[in-house]
VEXTI-895580 format. One record per atom (N, C-alpha, C, CB): z, x, y. Coordinates in steps of 0.05 Angstrom, whole numbers, padded with zeros to 5 digits, always signed. Atoms other than C-alpha are relative to their C-alpha. Glycine has a CB too. Layout:
VEXTI-895580
ZXY...
***
This chain:
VEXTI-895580
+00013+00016-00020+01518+00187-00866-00014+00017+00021+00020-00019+00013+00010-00013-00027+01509+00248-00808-00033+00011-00017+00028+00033+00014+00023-00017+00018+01460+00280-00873-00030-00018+00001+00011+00004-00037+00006+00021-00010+01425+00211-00862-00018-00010+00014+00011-00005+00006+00018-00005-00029+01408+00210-00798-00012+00023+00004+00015-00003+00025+00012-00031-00010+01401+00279-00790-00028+00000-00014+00023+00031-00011+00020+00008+00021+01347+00264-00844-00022-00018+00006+00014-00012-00020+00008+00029-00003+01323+00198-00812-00022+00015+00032+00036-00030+00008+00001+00000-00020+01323+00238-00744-00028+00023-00004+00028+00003+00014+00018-00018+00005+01278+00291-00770-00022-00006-00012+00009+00017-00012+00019+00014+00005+01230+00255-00806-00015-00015+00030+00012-00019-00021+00002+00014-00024+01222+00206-00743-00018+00018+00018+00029-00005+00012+00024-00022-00024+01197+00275-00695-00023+00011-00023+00021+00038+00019+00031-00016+00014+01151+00301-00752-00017-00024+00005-00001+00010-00040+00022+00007-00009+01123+00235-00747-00015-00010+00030+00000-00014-00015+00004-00004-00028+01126+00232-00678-00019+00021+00010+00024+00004+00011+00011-00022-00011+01099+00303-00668-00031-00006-00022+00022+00033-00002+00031+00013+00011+01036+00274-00716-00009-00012+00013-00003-00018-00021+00006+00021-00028+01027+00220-00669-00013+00015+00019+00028-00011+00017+00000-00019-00035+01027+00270-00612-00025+00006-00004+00022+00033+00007+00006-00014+00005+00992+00312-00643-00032-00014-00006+00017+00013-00014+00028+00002-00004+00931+00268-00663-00013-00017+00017-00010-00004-00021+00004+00000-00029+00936+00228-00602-00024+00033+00023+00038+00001+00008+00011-00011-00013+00916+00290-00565-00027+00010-00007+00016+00014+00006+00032-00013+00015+00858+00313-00615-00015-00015+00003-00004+00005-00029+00021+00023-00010+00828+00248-00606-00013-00003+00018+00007-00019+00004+00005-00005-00039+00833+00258-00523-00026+00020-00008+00035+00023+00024+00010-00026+00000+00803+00324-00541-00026-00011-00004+00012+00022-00022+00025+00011+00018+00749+00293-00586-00018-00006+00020+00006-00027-00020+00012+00017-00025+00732+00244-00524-00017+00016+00014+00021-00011+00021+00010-00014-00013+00725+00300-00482-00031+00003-00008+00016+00021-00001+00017-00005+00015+00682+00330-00520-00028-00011+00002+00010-00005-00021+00024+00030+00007+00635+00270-00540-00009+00002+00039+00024-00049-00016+00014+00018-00025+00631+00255-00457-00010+00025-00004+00014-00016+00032+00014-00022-00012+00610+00334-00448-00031+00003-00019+00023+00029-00001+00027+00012+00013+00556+00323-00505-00022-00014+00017+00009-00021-00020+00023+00018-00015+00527+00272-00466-00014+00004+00020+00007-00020+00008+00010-00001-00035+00529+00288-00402-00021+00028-00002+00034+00007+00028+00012-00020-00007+00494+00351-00425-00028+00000-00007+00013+00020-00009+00028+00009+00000+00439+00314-00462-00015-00016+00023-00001-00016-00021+00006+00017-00017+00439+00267-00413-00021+00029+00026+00035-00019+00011+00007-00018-00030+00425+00328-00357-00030+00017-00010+00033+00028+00009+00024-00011+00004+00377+00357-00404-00020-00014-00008+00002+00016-00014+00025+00023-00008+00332+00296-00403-00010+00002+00021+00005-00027+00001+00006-00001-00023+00334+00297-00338-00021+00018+00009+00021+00004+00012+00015-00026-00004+00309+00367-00328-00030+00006-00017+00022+00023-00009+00031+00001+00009+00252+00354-00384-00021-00025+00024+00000-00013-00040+00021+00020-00014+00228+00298-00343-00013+00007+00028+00015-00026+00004-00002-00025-00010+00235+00339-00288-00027+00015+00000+00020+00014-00016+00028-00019+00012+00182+00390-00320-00026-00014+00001+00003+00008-00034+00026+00023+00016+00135+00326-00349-00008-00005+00036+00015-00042-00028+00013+00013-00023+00131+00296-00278-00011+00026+00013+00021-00019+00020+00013-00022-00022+00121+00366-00237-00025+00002-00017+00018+00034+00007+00024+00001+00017+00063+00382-00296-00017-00026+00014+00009-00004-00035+00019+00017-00004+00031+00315-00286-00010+00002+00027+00006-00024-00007+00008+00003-00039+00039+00320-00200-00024+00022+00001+00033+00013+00028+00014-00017-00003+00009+00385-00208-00030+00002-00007+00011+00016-00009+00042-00001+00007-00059+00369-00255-00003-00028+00017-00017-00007-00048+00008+00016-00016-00064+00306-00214-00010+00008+00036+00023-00017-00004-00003-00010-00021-00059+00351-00152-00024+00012+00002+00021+00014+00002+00022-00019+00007-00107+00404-00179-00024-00016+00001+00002+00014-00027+00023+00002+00004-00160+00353-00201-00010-00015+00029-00004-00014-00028+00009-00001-00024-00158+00326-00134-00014+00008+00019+00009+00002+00005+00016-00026-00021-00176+00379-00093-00025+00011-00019+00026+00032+00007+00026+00002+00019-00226+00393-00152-00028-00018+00008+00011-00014-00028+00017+00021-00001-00258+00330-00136-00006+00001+00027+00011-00027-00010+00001-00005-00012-00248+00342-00068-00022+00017+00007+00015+00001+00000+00017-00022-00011-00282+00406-00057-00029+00004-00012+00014+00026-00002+00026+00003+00007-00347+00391-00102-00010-00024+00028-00001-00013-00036+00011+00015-00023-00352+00326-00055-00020+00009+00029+00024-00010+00009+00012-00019-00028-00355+00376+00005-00016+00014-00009+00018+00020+00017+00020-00035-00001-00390+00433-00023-00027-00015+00001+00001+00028-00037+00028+00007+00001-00449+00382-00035-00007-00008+00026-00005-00022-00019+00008+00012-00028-00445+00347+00028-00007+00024+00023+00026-00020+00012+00002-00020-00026-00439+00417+00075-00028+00011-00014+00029+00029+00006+00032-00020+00009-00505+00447+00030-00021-00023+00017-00010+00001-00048+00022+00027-00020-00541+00375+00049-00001+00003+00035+00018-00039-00005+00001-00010-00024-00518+00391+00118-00011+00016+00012+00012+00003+00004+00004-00025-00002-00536+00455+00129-00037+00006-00003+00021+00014-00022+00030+00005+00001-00603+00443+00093-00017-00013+00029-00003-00022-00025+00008+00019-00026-00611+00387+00147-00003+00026+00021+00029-00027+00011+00000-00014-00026-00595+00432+00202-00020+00022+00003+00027+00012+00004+00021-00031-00002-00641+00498+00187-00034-00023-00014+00019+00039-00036+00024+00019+00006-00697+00437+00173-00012+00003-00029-00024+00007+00020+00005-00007+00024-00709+00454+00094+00007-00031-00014+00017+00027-00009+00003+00048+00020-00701+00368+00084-00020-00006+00005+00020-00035+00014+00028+00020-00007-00757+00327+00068+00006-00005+00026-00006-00031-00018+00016+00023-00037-00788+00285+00130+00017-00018-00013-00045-00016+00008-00018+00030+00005-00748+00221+00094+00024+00004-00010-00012-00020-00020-00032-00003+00004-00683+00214+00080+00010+00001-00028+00015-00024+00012-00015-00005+00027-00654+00241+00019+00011-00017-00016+00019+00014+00003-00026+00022+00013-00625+00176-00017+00004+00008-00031-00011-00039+00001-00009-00019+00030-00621+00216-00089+00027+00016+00004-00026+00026-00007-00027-00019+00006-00577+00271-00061+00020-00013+00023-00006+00039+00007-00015+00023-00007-00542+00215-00015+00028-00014-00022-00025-00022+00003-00014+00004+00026-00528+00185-00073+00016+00018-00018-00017-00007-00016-00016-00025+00018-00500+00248-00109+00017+00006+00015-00015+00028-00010-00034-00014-00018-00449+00261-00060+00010-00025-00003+00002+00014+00042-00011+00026-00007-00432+00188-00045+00018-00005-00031-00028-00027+00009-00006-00001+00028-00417+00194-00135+00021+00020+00001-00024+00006-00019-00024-00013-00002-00379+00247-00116+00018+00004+00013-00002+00014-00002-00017+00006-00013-00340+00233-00072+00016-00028-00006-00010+00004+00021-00021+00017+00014-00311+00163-00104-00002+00006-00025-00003-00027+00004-00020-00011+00020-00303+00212-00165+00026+00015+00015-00015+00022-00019-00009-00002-00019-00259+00243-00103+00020-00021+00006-00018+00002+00014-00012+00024+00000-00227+00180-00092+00018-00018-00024-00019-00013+00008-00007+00005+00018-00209+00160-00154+00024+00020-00010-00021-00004-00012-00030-00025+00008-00171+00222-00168+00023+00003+00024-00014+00039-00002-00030+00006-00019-00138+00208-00101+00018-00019-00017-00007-00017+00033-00021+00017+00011-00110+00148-00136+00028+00007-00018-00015-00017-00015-00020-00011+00016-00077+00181-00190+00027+00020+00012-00016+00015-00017-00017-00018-00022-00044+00228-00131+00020-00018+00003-00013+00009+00031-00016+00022-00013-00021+00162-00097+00026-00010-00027-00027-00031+00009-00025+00014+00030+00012+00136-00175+00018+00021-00006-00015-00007-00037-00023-00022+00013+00043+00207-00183+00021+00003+00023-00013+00034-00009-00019-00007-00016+00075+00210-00117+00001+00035+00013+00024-00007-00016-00011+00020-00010+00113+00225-00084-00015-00019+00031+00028+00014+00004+00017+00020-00017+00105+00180-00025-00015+00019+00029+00025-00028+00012+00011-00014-00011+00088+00231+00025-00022+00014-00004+00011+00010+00003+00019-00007+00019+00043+00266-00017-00025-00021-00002+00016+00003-00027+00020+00021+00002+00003+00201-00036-00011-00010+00036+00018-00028-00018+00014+00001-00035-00011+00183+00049-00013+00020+00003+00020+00002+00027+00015-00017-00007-00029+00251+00060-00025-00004-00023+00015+00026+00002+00028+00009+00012-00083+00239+00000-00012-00021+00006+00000-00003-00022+00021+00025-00017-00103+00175+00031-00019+00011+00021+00020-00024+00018+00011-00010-00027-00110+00207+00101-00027+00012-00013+00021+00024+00019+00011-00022+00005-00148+00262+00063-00030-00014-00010+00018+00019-00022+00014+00018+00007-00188+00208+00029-00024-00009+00021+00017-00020-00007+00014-00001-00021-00202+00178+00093-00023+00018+00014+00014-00001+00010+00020-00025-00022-00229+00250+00131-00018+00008-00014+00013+00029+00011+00026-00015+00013-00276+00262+00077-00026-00021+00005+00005+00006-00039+00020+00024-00001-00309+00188+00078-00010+00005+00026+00012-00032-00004+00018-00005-00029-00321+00208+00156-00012+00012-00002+00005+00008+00022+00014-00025+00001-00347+00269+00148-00024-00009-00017+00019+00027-00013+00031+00010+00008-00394+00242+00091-00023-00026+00015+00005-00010-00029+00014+00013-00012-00417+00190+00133-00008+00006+00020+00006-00015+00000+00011-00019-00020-00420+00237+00199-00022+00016-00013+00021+00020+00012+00024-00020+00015-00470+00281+00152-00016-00023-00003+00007+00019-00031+00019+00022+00009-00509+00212+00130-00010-00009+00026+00013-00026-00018+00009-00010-00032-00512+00200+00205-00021+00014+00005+00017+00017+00014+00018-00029-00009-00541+00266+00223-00025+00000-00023+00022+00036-00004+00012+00008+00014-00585+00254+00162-00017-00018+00009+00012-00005-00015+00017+00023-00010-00617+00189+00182-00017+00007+00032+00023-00027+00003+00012-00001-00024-00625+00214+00258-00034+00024-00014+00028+00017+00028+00018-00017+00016-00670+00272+00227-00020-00004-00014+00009+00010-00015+00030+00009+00020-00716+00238+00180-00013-00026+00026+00012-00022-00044+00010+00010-00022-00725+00186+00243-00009+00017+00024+00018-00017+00007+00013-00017-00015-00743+00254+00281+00013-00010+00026-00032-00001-00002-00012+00007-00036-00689+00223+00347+00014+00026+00004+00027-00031+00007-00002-00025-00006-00667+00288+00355+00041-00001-00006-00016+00007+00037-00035-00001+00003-00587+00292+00330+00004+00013+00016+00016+00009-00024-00009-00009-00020-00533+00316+00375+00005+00031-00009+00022-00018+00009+00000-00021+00009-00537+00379+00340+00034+00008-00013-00011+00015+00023-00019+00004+00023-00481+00361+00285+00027-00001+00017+00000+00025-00025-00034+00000-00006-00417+00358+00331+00008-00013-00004+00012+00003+00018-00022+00022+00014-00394+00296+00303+00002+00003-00031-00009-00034+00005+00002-00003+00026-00405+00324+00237+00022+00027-00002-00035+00003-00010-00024-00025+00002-00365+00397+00255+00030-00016+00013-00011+00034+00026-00031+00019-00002-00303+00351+00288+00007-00021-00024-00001-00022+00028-00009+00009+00021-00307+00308+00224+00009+00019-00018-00015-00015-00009-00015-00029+00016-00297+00380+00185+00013+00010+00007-00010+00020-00005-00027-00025-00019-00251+00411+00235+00028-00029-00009-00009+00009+00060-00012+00011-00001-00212+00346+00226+00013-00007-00037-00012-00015+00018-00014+00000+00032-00220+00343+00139+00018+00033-00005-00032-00004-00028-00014-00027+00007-00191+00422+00139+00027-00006+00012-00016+00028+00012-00027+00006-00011-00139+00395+00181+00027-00015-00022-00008-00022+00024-00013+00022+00026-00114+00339+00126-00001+00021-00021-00023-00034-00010-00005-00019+00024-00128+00391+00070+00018+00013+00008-00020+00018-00009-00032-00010-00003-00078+00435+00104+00028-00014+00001+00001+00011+00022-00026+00016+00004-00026+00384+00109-00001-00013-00026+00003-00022+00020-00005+00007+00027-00035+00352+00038+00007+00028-00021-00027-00016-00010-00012-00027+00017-00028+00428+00005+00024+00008+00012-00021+00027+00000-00023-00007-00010+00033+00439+00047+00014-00017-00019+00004-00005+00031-00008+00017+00009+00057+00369+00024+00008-00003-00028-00013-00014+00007+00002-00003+00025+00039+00382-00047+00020+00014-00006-00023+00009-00009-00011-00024+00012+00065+00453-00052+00031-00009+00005-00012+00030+00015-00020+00013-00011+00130+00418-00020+00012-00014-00025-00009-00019+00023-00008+00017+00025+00135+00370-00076+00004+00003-00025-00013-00015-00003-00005-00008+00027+00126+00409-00133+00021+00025+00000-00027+00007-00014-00026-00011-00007+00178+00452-00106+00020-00010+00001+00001+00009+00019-00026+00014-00006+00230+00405-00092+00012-00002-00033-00007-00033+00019-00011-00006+00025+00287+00409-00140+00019-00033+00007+00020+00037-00004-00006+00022-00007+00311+00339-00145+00037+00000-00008-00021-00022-00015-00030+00008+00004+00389+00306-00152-00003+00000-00021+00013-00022+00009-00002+00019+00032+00410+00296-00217+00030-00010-00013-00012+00022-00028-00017+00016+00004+00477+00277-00208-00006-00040+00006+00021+00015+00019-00011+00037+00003+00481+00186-00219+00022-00001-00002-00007-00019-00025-00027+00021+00007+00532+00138-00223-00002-00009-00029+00000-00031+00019+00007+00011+00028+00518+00132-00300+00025-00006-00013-00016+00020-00019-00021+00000+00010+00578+00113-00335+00009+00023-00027+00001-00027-00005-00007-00022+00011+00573+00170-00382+00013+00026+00019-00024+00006-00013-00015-00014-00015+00581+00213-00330+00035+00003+00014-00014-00003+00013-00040-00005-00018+00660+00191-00305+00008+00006-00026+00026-00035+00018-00022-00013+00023+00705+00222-00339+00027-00021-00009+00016+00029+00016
***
């Protein structure tokens, strides 16, 4: 009878210590599986991460692209104006060619505004804004000129430019800011608890 039990009793912990034993491999397994996840999970994150800074950045670039043709045409038109090398009538061709380039200008603001972030997108509004003055302070100074009333000798046209270099410096701050920033990437995802 003791041979029995003793028999009964030993069997019983082997299968007990099986139990145990794949009990804990299972745990293990779990582990495992959540650290899998959480590591794809983290390395989604970090590609998306990449995809969005990429897109902020050519959205950023073609901006200021669009930007600085806008100006370069409008300060030559200016400038022309000013040293008197403009027709007697008013330019409405190369009017027109800035005015085209500048809501190509605008348009690429938009894409700024959809990429974010939200700081970023205002300062491209503002920026938006200080250029439409400035081209219309130059169309101004333009019109007085071919009407021969004698313009004020462009100072609402150099405070509309002292005021767009202003906004360009704060949207490239803003930018460079943004595509710098290293974001959270801890959530409340339920993969993540342990």
């Amino acid at each position: 009878m003791t041979a029995i039990f003793i028999s009964a009793v030993g069997v019983l912990g082997t299968v007990m210590g099986a139990a145990l034993t794949a009990f804990i491999a299972a745990r293990a397994e779990r582990r495992r599986e959540r650290s899998r996840d959480r590591i794809q999970l983290h390395d989604l994150r970090v590609e998306h991460q990449r995809w969005r800074r990429e897109r902020r950045q050519t959205a950023y670039l073609s901006f200021l692209e669009a930007l600085g043709n806008a100006d370069r045409d409008n300060q030559a038109f200016f400038r022309a104006l000013r040293a008197g090398h403009a027709p007697g009538s008013l330019d409405e061709t190369r009017i027109a060619a800035i005015r085209l380039k500048f809501k190509d200008a605008e348009s690429a603001g938009l894409v700024v505004v959809l990429e974010g972030p939200d700081a970023v997108a205002e300062a491209a509004h503002n920026l938006v804004d200080q250029l439409s003055s400035l081209v219309q302070d130059v169309r101004g100074y333009a019109e007085a000129v071919a009407a021969d009333s004698h313009p004020n000798g462009g100072d609402n046209v150099h405070e509309a430019g002292m005021r767009f270099v202003a906004e360009r410096k704060a949207f490239l701050s803003l930018a460079r800011d943004a595509l710098d920033e290293v974001t959270n990437t801890a959530t409340n995802s339920p993969i993540l608890d342990p």
